[in-house]
C-alpha positions in Angstrom: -18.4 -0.5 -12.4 -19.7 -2.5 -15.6 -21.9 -1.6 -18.7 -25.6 -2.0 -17.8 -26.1 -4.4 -20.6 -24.4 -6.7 -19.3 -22.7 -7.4 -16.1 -19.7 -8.7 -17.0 -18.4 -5.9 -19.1 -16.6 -4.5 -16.1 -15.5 -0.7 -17.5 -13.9 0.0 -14.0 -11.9 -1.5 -11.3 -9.9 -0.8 -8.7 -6.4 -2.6 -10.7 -7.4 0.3 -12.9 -5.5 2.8 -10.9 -2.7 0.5 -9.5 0.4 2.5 -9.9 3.6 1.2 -11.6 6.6 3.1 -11.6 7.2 5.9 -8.5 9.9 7.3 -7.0 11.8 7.1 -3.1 14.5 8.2 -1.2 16.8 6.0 1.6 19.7 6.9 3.8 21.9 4.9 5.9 24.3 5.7 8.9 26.4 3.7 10.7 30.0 2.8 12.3 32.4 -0.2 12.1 33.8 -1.5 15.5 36.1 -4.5 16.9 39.0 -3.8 14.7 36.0 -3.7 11.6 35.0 -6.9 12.3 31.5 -5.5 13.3 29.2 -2.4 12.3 26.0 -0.7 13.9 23.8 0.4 10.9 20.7 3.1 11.2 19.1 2.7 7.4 15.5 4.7 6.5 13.8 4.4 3.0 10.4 6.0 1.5 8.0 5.8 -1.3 5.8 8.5 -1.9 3.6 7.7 -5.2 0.9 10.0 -4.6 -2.3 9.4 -6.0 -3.1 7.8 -8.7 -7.0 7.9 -10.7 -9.0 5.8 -13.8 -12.6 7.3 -14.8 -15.3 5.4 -16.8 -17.9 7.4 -18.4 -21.7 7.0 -19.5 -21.6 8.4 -22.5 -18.3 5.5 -23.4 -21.2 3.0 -22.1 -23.8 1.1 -24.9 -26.5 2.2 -22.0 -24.6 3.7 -19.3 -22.8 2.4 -16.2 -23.9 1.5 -12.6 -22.0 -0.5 -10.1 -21.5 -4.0 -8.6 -20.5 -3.3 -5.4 -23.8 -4.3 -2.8 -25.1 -0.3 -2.1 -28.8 -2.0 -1.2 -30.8 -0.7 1.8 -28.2 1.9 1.6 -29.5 5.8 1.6 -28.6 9.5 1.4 -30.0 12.8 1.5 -28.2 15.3 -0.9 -30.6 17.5 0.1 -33.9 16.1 -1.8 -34.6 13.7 1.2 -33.6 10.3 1.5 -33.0 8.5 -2.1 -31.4 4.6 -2.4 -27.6 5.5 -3.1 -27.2 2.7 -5.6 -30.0 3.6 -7.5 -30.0 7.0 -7.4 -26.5 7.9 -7.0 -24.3 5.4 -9.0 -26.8 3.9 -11.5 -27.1 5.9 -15.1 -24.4 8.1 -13.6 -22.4 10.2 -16.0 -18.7 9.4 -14.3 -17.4 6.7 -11.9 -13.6 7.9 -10.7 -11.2 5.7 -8.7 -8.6 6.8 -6.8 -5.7 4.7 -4.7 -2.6 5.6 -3.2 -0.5 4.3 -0.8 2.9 5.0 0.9 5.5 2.8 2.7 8.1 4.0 5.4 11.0 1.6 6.4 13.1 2.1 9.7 16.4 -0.6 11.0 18.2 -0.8 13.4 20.6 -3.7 12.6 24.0 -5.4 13.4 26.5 -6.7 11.3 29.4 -9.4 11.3 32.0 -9.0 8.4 34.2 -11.0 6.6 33.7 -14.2 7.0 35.9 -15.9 4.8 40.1 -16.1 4.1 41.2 -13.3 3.9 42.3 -13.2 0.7 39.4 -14.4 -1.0 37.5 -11.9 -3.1 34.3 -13.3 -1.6 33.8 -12.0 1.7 30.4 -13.1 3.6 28.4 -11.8 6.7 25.8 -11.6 8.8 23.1 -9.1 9.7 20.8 -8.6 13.1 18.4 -6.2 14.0 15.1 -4.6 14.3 12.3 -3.1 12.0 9.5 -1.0 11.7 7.7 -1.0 8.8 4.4 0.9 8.0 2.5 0.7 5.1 -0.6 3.2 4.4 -3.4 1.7 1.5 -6.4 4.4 0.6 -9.2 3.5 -1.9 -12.1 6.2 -2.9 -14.6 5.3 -5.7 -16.9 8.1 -6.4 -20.0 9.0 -8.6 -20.8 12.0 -9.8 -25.1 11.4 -11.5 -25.2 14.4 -13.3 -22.2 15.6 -14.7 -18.3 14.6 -15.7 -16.2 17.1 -12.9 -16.3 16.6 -9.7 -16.9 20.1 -7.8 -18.1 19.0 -4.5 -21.2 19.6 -5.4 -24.0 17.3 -2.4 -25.2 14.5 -5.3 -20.8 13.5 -5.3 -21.0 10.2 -3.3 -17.7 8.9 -2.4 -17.2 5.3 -0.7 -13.3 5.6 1.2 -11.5 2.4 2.6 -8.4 3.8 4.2 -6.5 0.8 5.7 -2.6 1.1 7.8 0.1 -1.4 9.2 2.4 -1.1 11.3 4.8 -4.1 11.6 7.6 -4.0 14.3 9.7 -7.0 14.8 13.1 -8.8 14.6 15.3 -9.6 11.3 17.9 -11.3 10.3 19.9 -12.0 7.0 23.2 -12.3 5.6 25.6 -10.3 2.9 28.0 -11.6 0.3 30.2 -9.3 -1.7 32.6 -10.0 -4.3 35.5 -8.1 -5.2 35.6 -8.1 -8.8 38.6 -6.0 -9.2 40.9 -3.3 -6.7 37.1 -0.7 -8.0 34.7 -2.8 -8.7 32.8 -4.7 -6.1 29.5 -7.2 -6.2 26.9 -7.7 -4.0 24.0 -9.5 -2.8 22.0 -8.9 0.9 19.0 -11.0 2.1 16.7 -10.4 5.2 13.8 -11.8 6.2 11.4 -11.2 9.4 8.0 -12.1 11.2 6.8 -8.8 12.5 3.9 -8.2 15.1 1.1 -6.3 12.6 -0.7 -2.9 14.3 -3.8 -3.1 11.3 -6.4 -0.8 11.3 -9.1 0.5 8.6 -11.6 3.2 7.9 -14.4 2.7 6.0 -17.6 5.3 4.6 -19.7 6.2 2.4 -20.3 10.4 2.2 -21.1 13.5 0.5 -20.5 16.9 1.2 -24.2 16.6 3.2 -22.7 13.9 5.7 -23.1 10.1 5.4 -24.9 7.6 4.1 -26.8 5.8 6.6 -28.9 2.2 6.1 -32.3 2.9 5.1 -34.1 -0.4 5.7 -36.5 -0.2 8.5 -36.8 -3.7 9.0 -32.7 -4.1 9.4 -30.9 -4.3 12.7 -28.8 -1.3 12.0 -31.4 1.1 10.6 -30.3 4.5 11.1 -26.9 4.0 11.3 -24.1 5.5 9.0 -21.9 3.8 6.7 -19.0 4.6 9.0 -17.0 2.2 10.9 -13.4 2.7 12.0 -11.8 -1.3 13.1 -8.0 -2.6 14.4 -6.0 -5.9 14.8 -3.3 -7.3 15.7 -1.8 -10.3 13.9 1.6 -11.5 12.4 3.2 -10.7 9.2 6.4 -11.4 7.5 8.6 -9.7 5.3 11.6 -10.9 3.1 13.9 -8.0 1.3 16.8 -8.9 -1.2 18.9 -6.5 -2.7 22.1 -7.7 -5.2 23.9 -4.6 -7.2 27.7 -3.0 -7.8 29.5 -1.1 -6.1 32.2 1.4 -7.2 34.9 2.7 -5.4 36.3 6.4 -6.6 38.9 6.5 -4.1 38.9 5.5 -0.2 36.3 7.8 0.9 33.6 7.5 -1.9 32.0 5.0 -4.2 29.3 4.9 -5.8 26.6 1.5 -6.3 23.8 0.9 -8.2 21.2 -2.7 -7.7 17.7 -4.0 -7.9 16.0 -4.3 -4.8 12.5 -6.3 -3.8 10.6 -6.7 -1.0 7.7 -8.6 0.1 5.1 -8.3 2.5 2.1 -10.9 4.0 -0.6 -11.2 5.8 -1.3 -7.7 5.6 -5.0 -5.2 4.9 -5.3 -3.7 1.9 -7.9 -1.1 1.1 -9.5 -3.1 -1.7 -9.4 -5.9 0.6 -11.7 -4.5 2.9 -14.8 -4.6 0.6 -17.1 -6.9 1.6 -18.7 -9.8 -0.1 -21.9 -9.5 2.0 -23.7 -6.1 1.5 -22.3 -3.2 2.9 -25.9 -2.3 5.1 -24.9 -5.5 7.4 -22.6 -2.8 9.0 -20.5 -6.0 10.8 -18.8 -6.4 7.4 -16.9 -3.3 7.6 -16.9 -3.4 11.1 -13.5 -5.9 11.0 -9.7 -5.9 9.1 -8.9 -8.2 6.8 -4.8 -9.5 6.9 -5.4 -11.3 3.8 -3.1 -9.2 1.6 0.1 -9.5 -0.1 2.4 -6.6 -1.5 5.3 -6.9 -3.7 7.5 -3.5 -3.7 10.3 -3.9 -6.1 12.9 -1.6 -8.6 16.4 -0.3 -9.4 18.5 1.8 -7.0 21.2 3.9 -6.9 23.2 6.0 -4.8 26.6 7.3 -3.3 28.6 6.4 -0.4 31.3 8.3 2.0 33.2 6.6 4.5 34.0 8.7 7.2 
């Protein structure tokens, strides 16, 4: 959204309501064989932000707020017959909301070789194998409300929703090193990286609590037809994952460790991604899924550990 007196006084975007610090949980399973030389790990980790909003209002405007985004030949009927969405709907409004969320789920499988080095060297190195699944959920909703600041539901509420998935299965591999820093204290540093086989889909539509906008243009190809288009690929993606922290040991069954962890994901579809360029009413532009998109998850852990 920008100030109407000039177009490049944006007073809303969609980096706006990026999140910044959230919370997760992960758990990990898994048994040591061939005289501990080897171990079968089952590991799961989650992030849950929620949602998360940013508003810009008329009345904080010099002579109110419309939008940028390409709503032309675009119409809908909040029950006055049809009316041009941008013009009616988002231009001179009194509030523009954006909303975003997203969640992540991480499931491996993996292998693991151990002690690779003397013996009695405090550095002891390894090796990891295995498979991952790895979805990744991205919503976007921008709404306008013309004639007043809360949103009740009410038929002039236009809302414009871009909800985009992946789900990436594939192979990893990586390696550990951990240094004993003393007969409690421990050090360590674990790496994997993967090209994953991408399930992407996205949803996108513009709607009211009177149904959905629809192109208006009599002279278009897809006059008549809502702003509602549902698309899927499938493509490639890769991910790389580093964790380094400390490890504590209590006594021989528990410890305790505490790191940094950061992972990185390409060639993946964001929501925010998935606006077109083109205008909106050419209904092929959010009739496809863009894999353009790059994430970047990182942050401290912490946690206890029980050897059984």
């Amino acid at each position: 959204s920008d100030d109407q007196t000039d177009i490049r006084d944006r007073v809303l975007n969609s980096n706006d309501a990026a999140f910044s610090t959230v919370g997760g949980v992960a758990a990990t399973i898994g048994h040591y064989f061939n005289c501990g030389q080897n171990s079968i790990q089952f590991a799961y980790w989650g992030l849950y932000p929620g949602t998360s909003e940013a508003n810009a209002y008329g009345a904080a405007t010099a002579a109110g707020i419309d939008r940028i985004l390409h709503f032309d030949a675009l119409e809908y009927d909040a029950g006055a017959g049809n009316q041009n969405l941008g013009d009616t709907f988002f231009f001179n409004a009194e509030r523009h909301r954006v909303q975003r969320s997203y969640q992540a789920n991480n499931l491996e499988l993996n292998l693991l070789g151990h002690n690779f080095t003397n013996g009695c060297s405090p550095l002891q190195l390894g090796w990891l194998a295995g498979v991952r699944y790895f979805r990744f959920d991205d919503n976007f909703l921008y709404s306008s409300d013309p004639n007043d600041t809360v949103f009740t539901g009410a038929p002039e509420e236009v809302h414009y929703a871009i909800d985009a998935q992946n789900n990436l299965l594939g192979f990893q591999i990586g390696g550990q090193a951990n240094y004993c820093v003393g007969p409690r204290l421990g050090l360590f540093a674990n790496t994997k990286v993967g090209v994953y086989g991408n399930h992407m889909s996205q949803t996108s539509r513009i709607y009211g609590s009177n149904g959905q906008a629809f192109v208006g243009d009599a002279a278009s190809p897809y006059f008549g037809q809502d702003v509602y288009a549902t698309a899927s690929k499938n493509t490639y993606s890769m991910i790389g994952d580093l964790s380094i922290g400390a490890n504590w040991c209590i006594n021989p069954c528990w410890s305790i460790n505490a790191g940094y962890r950061a992972v990185g994901l390409t060639g993946v579809a964001l929501s925010t991604n998935q606006v077109p360029g083109d205008f909106i009413a050419a209904l092929d532009s959010i009739r496809t899924v863009y894999p353009n998109g790059c994430v970047l998850l990182h942050g401290a852990f912490a946690g206890v550990n029980y050897c059984y």
